[in-house]
C-alpha positions in Angstrom: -12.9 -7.6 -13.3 -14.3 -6.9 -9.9 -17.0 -4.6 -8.6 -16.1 -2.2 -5.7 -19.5 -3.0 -4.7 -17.6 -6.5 -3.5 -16.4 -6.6 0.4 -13.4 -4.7 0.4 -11.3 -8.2 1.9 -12.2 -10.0 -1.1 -10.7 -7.6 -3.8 -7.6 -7.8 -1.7 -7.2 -11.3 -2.0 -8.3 -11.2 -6.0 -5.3 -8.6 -6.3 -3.0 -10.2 -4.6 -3.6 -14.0 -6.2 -3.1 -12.3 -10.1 0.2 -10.7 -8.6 3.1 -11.8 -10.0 5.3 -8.5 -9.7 7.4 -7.9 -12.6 6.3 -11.1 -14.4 2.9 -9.9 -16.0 1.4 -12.9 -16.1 -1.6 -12.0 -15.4 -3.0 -8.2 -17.1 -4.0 -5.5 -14.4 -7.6 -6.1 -12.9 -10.1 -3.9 -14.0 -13.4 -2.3 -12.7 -15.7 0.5 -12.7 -16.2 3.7 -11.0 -19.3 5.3 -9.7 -19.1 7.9 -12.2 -19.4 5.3 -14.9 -15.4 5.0 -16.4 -13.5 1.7 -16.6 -10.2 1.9 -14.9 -7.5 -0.9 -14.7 -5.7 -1.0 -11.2 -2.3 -0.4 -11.4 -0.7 -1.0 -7.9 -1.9 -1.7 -4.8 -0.9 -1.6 -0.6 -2.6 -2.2 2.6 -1.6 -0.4 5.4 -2.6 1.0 8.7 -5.2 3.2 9.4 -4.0 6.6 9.8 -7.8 7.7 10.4 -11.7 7.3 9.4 -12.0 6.4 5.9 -15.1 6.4 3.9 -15.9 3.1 2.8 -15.0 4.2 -0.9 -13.1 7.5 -1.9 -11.7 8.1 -4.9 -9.9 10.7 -5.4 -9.4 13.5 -7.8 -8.8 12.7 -11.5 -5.0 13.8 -10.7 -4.9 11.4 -7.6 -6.2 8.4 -9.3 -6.4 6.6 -6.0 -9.1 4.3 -3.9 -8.9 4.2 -0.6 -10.9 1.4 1.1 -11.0 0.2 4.6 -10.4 -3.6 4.7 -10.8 -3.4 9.1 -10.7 -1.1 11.7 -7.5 -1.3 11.4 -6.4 -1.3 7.9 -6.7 0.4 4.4 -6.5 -0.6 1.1 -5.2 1.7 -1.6 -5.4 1.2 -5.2 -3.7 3.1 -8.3 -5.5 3.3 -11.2 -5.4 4.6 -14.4 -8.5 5.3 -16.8 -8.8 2.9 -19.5 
């Protein structure tokens, strides 16, 4: 489990260090949102920034995405799915 409360750079490096792709060694990480529901991440990808992004936005219950910014230049983005 990690909080979202944690810097942004260090959930990176906890997701990727329990990735072993196809392997499942490891189960997916969980954590909480701010609305109170435990999630468990299901994939994850850092990319560029395409634009200002809040420090934490989740999106709609259909999206089941996080978006945070790891830089000024990059993003992470986590799937989740409620459970």
């Amino acid at each position: 489990r990690f909080s979202l409360d944690d810097p942004p750079e260090y959930i990176y490096r906890l997701l990727r260090c329990t990735d072993y792709g196809l392997s499942n060694t490891f189960p997916h990480m969980k954590t909480k949102l701010p609305d109170g529901h435990d999630i468990e991440i299901t994939s994850y990808i850092k990319i560029k920034k395409q634009s200002d992004v809040a420090p934490i936005k989740c999106t709609d219950s259909k999206g089941n995405k996080i978006m945070l910014a790891l830089d000024s230049e990059n993003v992470l983005i986590m799937k989740y799915k409620v459970g």
